[in-house]
C-alpha positions in Angstrom: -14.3 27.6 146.8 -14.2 24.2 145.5 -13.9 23.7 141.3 -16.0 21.9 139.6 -14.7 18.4 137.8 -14.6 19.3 134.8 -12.8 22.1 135.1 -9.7 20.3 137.0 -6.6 19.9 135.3 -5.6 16.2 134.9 -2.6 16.7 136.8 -4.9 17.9 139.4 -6.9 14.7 139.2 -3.7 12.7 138.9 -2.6 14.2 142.2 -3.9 12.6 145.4 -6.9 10.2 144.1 -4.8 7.1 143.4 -2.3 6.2 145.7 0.8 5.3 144.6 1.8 1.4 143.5 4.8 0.3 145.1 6.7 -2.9 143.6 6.5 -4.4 147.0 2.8 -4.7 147.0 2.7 -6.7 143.7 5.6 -8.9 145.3 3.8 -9.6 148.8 0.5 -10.6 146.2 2.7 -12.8 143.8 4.7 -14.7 147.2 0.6 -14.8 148.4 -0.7 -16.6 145.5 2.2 -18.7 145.0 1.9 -19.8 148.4 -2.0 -20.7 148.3 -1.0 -22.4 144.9 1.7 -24.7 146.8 -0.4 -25.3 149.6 -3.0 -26.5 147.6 -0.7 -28.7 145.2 0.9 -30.2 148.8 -2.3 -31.2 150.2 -3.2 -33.0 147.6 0.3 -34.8 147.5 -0.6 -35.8 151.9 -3.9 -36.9 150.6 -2.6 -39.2 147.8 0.1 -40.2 150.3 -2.6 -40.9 153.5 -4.8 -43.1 150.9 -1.6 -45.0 150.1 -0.5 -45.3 153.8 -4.2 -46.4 154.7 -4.1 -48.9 152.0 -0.7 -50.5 153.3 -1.7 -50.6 156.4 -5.0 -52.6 155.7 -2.7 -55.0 153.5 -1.0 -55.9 156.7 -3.3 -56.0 158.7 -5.4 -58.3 156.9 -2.1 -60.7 156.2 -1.4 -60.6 159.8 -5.5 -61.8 160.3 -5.0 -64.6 157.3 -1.9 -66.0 159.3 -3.5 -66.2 162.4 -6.7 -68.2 160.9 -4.4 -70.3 159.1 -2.3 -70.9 162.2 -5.6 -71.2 164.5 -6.8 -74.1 161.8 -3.6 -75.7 161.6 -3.5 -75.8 165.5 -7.6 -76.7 165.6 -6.9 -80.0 163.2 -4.2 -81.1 165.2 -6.1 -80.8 168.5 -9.0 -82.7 167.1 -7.3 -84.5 164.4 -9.6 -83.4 161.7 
C-alpha cells in the first residue's frame, strides 16, 4: 500500500525523484552558450566586414564611371573641338 507524503522519509524522497546531475551536462550547456555567444559576436564581425566590402566596391566603381566620363569628354572635345 502506497504511504502518504508526509510520512516519507527524506531519504525516500531523495531517492528516485531527481535524477542525478552529471558534470557533463553542465559542460555540453556551457560549450552551447559559448558557442551561440561566438556565433553571434562573428556575425556581427561578416556584417561590419560586408558593409565595408560594399562600400569599397562602390568607391571603385564610381572612380572607374568618373574616368570614363572624363575620358568620354576629353575624347567628345577633341572630336568636335569644343
Amino acid at each position: 500500500m502506497a504511504q502518504p507524503v508526509s510520512q516519507r522519509s527524506p531519504a525516500d524522497r531523495d531517492q528516485g525523484e531527481s535524477p542525478p546531475l552529471e558534470s557533463s551536462m553542465f559542460e555540453l550547456r556551457y560549450r552551447h552558450h559559448r558557442a551561440r555567444r561566438n556565433a553571434k559576436v562573428r556575425q556581427r564581425q561578416e556584417t561590419k566586414l560586408a558593409r565595408f566590402r560594399f562600400y569599397i566596391v562602390m568607391a571603385v566603381l564610381v572612380a572607374i564611371a568618373i574616368a570614363f566620363v572624363m575620358g568620354s569628354w576629353h575624347e567628345i572635345q577633341h572630336v568636335f573641338g569644343l
